[in-house]
KOLZA-774607 format. One record per residue: chain; y, x, z of N, C-alpha, C in turn; residue number from 1; residue in three letters. Coordinates in nm, 3 decimals. Last residue first. Layout:
% KOLZA-774607
("A",(Y,X,Z),(Y,X,Z),(Y,X,Z),NUM,"ALA")
...
END
This chain:
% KOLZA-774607
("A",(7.155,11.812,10.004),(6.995,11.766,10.047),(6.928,11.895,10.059),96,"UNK")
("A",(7.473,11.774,10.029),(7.343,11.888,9.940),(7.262,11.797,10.035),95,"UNK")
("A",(7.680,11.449,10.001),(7.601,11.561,10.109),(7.485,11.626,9.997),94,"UNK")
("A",(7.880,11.374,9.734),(7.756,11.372,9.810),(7.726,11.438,9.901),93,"UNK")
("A",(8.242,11.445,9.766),(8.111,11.509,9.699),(8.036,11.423,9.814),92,"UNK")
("A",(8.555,11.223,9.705),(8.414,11.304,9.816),(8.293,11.345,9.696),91,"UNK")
("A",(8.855,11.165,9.680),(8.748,11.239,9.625),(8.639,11.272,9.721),90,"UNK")
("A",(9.085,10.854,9.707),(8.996,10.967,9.787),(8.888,11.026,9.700),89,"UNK")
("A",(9.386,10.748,9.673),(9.256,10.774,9.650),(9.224,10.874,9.688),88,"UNK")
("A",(9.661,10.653,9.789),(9.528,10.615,9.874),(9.395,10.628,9.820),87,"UNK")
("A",(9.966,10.868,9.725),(9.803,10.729,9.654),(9.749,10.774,9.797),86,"UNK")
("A",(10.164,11.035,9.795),(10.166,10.889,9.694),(10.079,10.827,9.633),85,"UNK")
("A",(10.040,11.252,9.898),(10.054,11.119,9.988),(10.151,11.021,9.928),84,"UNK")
("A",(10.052,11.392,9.766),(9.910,11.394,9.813),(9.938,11.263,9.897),83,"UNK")
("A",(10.208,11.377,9.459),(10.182,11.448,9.587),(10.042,11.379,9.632),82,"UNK")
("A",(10.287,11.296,9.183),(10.170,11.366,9.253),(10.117,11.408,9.365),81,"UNK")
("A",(10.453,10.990,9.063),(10.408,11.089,9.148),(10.296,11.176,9.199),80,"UNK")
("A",(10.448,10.982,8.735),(10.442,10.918,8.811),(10.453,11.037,8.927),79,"UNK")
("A",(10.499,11.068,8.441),(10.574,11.068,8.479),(10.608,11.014,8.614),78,"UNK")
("A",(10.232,11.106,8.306),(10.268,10.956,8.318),(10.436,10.972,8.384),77,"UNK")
("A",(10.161,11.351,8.329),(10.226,11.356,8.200),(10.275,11.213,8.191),76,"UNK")
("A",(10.129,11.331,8.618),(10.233,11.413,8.612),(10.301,11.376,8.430),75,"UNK")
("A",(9.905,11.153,8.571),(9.993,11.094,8.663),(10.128,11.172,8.659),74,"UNK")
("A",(9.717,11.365,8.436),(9.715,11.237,8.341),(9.883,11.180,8.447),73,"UNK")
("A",(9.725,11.557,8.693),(9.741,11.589,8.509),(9.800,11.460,8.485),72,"UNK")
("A",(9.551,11.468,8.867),(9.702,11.475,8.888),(9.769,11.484,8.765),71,"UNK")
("A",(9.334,11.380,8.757),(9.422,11.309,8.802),(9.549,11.316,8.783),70,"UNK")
("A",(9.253,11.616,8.693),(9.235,11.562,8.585),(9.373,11.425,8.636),69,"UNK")
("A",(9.174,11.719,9.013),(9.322,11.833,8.898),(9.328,11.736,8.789),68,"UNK")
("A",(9.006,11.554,9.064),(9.135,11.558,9.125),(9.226,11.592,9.041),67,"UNK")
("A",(8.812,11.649,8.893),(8.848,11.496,8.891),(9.023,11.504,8.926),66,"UNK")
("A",(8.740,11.887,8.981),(8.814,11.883,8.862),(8.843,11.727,8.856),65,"UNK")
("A",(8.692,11.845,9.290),(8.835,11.942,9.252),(8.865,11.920,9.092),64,"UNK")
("A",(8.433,11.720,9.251),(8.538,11.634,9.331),(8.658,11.703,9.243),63,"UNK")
("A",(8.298,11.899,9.160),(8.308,11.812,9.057),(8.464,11.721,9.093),62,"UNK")
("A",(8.299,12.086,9.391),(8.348,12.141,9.198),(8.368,12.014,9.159),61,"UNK")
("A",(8.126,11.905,9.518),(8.258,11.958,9.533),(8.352,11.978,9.428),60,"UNK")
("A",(7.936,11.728,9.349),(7.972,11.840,9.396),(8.073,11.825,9.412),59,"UNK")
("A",(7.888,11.432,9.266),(7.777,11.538,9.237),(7.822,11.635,9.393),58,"UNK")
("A",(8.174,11.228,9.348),(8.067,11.326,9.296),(7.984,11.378,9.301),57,"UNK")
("A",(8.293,10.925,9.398),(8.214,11.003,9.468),(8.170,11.074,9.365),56,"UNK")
("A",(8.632,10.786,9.469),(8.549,10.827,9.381),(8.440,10.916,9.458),55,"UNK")
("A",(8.829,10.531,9.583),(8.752,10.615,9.611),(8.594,10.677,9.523),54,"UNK")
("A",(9.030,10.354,9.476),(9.052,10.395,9.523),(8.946,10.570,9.638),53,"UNK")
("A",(8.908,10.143,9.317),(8.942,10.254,9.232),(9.041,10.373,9.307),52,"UNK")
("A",(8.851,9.920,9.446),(9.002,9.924,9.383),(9.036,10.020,9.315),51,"UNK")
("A",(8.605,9.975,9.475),(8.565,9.866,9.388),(8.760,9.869,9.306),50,"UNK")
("A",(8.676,10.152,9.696),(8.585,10.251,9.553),(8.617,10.080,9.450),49,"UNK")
("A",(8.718,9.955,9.887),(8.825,10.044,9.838),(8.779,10.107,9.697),48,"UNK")
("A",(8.519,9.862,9.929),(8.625,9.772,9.857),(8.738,9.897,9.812),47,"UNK")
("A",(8.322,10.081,10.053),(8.294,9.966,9.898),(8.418,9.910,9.833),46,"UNK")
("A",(8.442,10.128,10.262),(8.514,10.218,10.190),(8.443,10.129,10.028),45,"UNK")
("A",(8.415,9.901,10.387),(8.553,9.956,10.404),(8.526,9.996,10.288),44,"UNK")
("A",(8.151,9.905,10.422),(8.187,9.810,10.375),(8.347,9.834,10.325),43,"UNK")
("A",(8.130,10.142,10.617),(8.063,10.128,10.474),(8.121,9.989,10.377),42,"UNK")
("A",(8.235,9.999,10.877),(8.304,10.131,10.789),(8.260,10.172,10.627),41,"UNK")
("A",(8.316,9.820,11.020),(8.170,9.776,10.902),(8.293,9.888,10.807),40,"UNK")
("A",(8.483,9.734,11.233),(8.346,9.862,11.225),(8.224,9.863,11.104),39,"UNK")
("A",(8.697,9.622,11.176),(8.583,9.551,11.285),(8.457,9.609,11.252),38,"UNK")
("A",(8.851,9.759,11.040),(8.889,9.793,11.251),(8.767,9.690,11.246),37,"UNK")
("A",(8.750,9.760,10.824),(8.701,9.935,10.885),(8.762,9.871,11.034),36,"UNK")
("A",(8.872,9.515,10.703),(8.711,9.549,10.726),(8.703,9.658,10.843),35,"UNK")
("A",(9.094,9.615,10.667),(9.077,9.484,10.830),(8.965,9.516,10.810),34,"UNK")
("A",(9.120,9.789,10.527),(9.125,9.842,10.652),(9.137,9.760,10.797),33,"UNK")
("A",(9.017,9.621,10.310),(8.964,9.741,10.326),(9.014,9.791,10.495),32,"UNK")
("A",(9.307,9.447,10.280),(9.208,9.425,10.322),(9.047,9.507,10.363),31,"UNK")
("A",(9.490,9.663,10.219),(9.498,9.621,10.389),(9.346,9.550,10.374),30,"UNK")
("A",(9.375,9.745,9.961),(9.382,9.844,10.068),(9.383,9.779,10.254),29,"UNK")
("A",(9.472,9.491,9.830),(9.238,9.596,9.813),(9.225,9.693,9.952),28,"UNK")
("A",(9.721,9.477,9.806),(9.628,9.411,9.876),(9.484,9.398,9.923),27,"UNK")
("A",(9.882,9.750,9.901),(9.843,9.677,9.807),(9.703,9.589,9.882),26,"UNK")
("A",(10.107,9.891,10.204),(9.999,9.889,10.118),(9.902,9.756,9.980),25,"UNK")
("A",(10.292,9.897,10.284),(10.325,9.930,10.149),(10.181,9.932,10.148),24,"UNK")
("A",(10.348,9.720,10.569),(10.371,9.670,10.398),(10.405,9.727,10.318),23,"UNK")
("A",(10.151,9.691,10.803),(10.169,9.817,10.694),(10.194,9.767,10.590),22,"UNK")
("A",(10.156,9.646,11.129),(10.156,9.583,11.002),(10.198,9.721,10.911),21,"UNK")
("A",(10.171,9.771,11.381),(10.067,9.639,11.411),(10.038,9.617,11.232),20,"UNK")
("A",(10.184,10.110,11.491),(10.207,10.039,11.394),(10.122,9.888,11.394),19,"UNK")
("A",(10.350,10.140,11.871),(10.195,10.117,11.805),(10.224,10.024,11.655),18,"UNK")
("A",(10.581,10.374,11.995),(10.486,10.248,11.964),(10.385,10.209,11.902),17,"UNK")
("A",(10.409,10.591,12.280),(10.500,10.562,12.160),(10.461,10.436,12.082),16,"UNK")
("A",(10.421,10.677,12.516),(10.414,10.523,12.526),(10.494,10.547,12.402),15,"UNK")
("A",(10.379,10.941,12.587),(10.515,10.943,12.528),(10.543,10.825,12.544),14,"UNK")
("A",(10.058,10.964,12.654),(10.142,11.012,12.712),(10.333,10.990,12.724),13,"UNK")
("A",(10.030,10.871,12.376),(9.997,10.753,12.476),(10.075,10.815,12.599),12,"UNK")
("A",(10.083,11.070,12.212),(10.150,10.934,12.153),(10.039,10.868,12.279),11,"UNK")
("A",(9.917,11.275,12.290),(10.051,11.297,12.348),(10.119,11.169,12.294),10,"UNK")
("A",(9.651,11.198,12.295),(9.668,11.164,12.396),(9.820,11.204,12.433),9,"UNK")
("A",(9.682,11.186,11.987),(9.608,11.031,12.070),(9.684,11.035,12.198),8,"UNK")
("A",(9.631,11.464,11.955),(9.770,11.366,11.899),(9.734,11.223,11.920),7,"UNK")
("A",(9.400,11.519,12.033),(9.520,11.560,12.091),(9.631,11.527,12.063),6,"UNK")
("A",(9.249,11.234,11.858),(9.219,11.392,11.945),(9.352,11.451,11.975),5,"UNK")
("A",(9.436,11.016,11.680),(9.267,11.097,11.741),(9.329,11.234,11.802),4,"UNK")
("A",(9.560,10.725,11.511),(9.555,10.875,11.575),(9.471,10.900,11.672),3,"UNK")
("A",(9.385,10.493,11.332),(9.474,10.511,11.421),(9.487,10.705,11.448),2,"UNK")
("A",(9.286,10.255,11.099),(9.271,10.388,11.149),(9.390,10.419,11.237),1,"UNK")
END
């Protein structure tokens, strides 16, 4: 994944450099994101859900209490909570 829409065109405007390698990520994750650059985006996100990196719910509601259950169990683990010390993802289904 790279940068988009108006922050695309001021990091090409600037010639800022370009990340080629990412070594904090675990090995379910880089490989998940060599899948997604050769466009087999469904396939991406399979390996990632298979690392326990992407959960799907019912609902929204359902997504937000997973999340809050998360952060819980990781705060009484004594681990980090922020939002950008994991690579898991919550999505609700699309309503029909």
């Amino acid at each position: 994944m790279g940068v988009d829409g108006w922050f695309q065109k001021v990091h090409r405007l600037v010639h800022a450099p370009t990340l080629r390698e990412n070594r904090r990520q675990e090995a379910a994750e880089q490989s998940a994101l060599e899948t997604w650059r050769t466009g087999d985006h469904r396939r991406a996100l399979e390996l990632l859900a298979v690392a326990g990196h992407v959960h799907v719910t019912e609902t929204t509601d359902g997504a937000h209490s997973q999340i809050v259950a998360a952060r819980d169990e990781l705060r009484r683990a004594g681990r980090p909570t922020s939002s950008t010390s994991s690579s898991t993802w919550w999505c609700s289904t699309p309503s029909t």
